[in-house]
Steps between C-alpha positions, in 0.01 A plus 500: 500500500534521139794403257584808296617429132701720300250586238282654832776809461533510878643836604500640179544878461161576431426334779792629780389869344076403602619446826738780540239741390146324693647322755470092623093516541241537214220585759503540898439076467709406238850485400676562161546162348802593349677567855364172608654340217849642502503356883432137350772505283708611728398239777531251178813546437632481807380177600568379174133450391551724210575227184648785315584868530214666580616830601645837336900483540542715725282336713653166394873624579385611916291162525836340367710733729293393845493159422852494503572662796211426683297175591117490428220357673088478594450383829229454707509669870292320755375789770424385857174392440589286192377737236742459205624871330620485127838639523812553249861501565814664358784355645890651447749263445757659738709412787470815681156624641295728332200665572126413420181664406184351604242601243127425617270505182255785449138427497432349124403164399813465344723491865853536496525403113462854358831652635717234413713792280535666845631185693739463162643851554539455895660159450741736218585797765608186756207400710353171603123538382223303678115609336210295647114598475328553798302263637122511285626704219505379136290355247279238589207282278201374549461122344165380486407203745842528615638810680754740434849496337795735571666666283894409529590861668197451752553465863302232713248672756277806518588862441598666836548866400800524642378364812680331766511202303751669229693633784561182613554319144772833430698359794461132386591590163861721674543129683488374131756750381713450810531105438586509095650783466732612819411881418720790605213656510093555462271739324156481415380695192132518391278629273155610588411199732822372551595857607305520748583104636860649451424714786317285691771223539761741592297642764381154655776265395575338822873513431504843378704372178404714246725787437327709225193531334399638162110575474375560176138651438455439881274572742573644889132467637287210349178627688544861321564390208168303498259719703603874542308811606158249550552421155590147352718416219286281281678492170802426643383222744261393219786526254730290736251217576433434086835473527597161693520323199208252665146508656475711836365190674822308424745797515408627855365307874185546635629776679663730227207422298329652762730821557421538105106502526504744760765743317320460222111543606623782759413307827759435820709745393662496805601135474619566150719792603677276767566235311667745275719676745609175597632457161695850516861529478410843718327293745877360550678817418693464887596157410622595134677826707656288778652229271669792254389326153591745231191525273456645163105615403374595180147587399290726259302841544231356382448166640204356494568168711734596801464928474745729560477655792469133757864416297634848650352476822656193560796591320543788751461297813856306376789609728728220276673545174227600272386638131243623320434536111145597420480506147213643213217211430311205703594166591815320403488716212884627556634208599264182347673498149828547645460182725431287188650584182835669374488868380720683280609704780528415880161543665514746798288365733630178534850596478498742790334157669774299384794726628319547856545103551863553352586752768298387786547066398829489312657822690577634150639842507231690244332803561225410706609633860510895314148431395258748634231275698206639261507490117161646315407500114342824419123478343524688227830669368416362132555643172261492146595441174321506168582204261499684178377199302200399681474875752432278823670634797704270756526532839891408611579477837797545602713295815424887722567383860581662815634421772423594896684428821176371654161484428418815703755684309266439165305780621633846624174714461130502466257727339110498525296548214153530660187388341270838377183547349583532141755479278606787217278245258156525741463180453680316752632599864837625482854490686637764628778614779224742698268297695116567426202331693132502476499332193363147434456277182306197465461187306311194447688208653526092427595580104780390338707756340778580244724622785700133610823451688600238212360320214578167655717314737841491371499573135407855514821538725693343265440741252564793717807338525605487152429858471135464419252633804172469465307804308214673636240670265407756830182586253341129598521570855082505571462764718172386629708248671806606623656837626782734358723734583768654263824778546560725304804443213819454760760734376882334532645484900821549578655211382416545178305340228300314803191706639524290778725218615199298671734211757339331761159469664214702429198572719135637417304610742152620475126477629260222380131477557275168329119450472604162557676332833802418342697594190841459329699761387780433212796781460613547206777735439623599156703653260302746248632579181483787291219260264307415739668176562620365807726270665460321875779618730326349852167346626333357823184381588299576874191305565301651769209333730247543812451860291257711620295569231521868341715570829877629390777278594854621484771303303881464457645257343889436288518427191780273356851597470616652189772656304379704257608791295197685384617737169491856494193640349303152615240498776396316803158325459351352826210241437307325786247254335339205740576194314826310335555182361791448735315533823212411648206793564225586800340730221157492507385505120294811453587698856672809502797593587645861601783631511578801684708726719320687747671836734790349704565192291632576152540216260825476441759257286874525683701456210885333605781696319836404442 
């Protein structure tokens, strides 16, 4: 680790605000230096490492105000096997017990050290903390003609994935907890990958000792999340494995390394998917049920690691004390910052984390048991304005959430826009609320197009979630190789300036035939503007094999949850192209593709209403 100085200006303003406004990572691989930085000081100083103040005051004064109530430490927790986990404590200098949250590291080379402002503000609100990085995780170095050398927040092993390896090191690291710090109490809370080992050891601790869970940016079905539809998620899984902070062949066993070759050059699927499922909180969903752990979710519409709809499935299958936020953006984009620097104002995401473990851990009285079990960010209620020095116009989003009962309750109607011949432009199909069939449209598949789920892993998410979605100039779309249909303008519905309150799933159905014996079908489904410009409200990709070749094959398939509400006077715009960056593709470069929707089966897009 390095020694910050104060001429480095660690956590200056400039810096907090960068974070605040693009989030902890600089690319799907890499994280904002910055954030990594203010999480060294703060270790620093703590352990007294720091030979003079390094940090902003008011990061000075809570460092100052933990160490005086609390006791600091960096063990090392030997698992059963021997492996040896990097691990930090906070320790309260009381003589009554209190309660402690078990934080397992997310999956960055920098292990448990980047939410050391987190374990600060737990330690202030009157928890034990205990952070350790899973076994495998963190940076590690190749030295020439010698090895490898750990980083000092690396754990000793290889990376199980959650497997039952982490299950078992979650209930060695509770044993840890139990000995030094005599908890009232124990709660796991993770982001990412440590949500989803959050889950994990509360569903398989032997003891059944954990007594709340907080899952941040989580996932409920591993084997969805990486292979869904016949389709594999390469940019995440590719995005996750340049991501270990070391080589592949020392981050992962012979066996993983396998499971990873396969995923990733589309063989043994089948082995793949059950060694995901295995690593499923869902899979365990009648443990998790049985043992009543109260467990807090949060997530993004537009995920593009653990998607949407697996979180909500799973979420669903809960009988225990449960919540949901889903909120505008992609991965740890609501919460990352918050996890890791100070704001100017309290950040949301993690707060409503925070006060679940105060109710559920500390038994605080707060609002928490009113809360409805499913809170949703609205996609897009924004407003424009015009600077009148420079005339650029600014998206602002405002906090627009609702709230729901249940998941079910998200929706209460459906509509079908069916898929027609031609739109009131003649250029594309169109959508419209009368079915029509004998129709068909056709385009040249295995291209890539202008019409993507997302720029990139992560960072295009994160500017969605600072009020900045992605643009689309609908005028690039290359017709030759994908497929349109458009409404007409959508006057105002009843509730007002929304043309329609889009909440929950949606589901296309419609008639495929291929020249080849396999193809992939991406759906994209947008937002059109008055100018031609457009923003992505939902996608989902359907890969489709053993084809018969210019034979029609039927297919239905959901898109991903979202809560979106589309502005009078906008239209709907459904793509289908037959590549993305995000996925993988059976396209054949150069076949055809046709769509169609022959008498008895109208093409159809069920559009959820709320």
């Amino acid at each position: 680790m390095s020694h910050p100085h104060n001429d480095d200006g660690v956590g200056t303003a400039a810096q907090l605000s960068r974070i605040a406004r693009h989030g902890i990572y600089t690319s799907p691989t890499s994280l904002d230096p910055a954030a990594a930085h203010v999480a060294e000081a703060l270790i620093a100083t703590l352990d007294g490492r720091a030979e003079q103040p390094v940090l902003p005051p008011d990061l000075q004064r809570l460092t100052e105000q933990v160490q005086q109530k609390a006791t600091i430490g960096f063990p090392r927790i030997t698992a059963e096997d021997g492996v040896r986990l990097s691990a930090h404590t906070i320790k309260l200098k009381t003589d009554e017990p209190a309660p402690v949250v078990i934080v397992p590291a997310g999956w960055t080379p920098f292990g448990w050290g980047l939410f050391e402002y987190t374990y600060l503000q737990l330690a202030v609100r009157g928890y034990h903390v205990l952070a350790y990085t899973p076994r495998g995780i963190g940076l590690t170095m190749a030295v020439p003609g010698t090895g490898y050398v750990d980083g000092p927040f690396t754990s000793g092993g290889t990376i199980d994935v959650a497997g039952p390896h982490d299950w078992t090191d979650g209930s060695t690291v509770i044993d840890y907890a139990e000995k030094h710090f005599s908890p009232s109490r124990i709660a796991f809370m993770g982001e990412s990958y440590g949500s989803g080992i959050s889950q994990l050891v509360a569903a398989h601790d032997p003891k059944g000792r954990v007594a709340a869970v907080v899952a941040l940016s989580t996932w409920g079905d591993l084997a969805a999340s990486l292979f869904q539809h016949d389709t594999r998620h390469l940019a995440a899984v590719t995005a996750l494995i340049n991501f270990t902070g070391g080589p592949v062949e020392r981050k992962f066993d012979a066996a993983t390394q396998q499971i990873l070759a396969d995923f990733q050059a589309g063989r043994n699927l089948d082995t793949v998917v059950e060694w995901g499922k295995k690593r499923a909180p869902s899979s365990y969903a009648d443990k998790t049920n049985a043992r009543g752990v109260p467990t807090f979710f949060s997530n993004t519409w537009h995920e593009t690691l653990f998607a949407a709809n697996q979180v909500i499935e799973h979420f669903n299958g809960l009988t225990v004390p449960k919540h949901l936020n889903l909120w505008i953006g992609d991965h740890a984009a609501p919460e990352g910052a918050g996890l890791t620097i100070p704001f100017s104002g309290p950040n949301q995401p993690v707060e409503e984390a925070f006060a679940w473990l105060d109710h559920h851990v500390r038994g605080i009285d707060n609002a928490v048991p009113t809360w409805p079990a499913v809170n949703s960010q609205i996609m897009f209620t924004y407003e424009t304005r015009t600077d009148p020095q420079t005339g650029s116009t600014e998206i602002v989003t405002p906090a627009a959430r609702e709230s729901s009962p249940s998941w079910e309750d998200v929706t209460t109607s459906t509509e079908r826009w069916y898929l027609t011949a031609t739109a009131s432009d003649d250029r594309d199909g169109g959508l419209a609320t009368e079915p029509e069939t004998g129709w068909e449209r056709e385009f040249t598949a295995g291209q890539p197009t202008e019409a993507v789920a997302a720029d990139a892993v992560i960072t295009s998410g994160q500017a969605e979630w600072n009020g900045n979605p992605k643009i689309y100039v609908t005028e690039k779309f290359d017709r030759q190789n994908l497929a349109v249909w458009t409404s007409d303008l959508i006057a105002a519905g009843s509730h007002g300036g929304a043309a329609r309150r889009i909440r929950g799933i949606c589901e296309l159905a419609l008639t495929v035939r291929s020249t080849a014996r396999s193809t992939t079908l991406v759906a994209c489904l947008f937002d059109l503007g008055p100018d031609s410009m457009a923003r992505i409200i939902t996608h989902e990709p359907l890969t489709l094999t053993d084809l018969a070749p210019d034979r029609d094959h039927s297919a239905t398939w959901k898109l991903q949850a979202a809560g979106y509400d589309l502005p009078q006077d906008h239209r709907l715009m459904l793509v289908v192209t037959s590549k993305d960056p995000l996925y993988s593709d059976a396209s054949v470069d150069g076949s055809t593709t046709t769509i169609s929707s022959p008498d008895g089966k109208a093409a159809c897009l069920t559009l959820p209403l709320g």
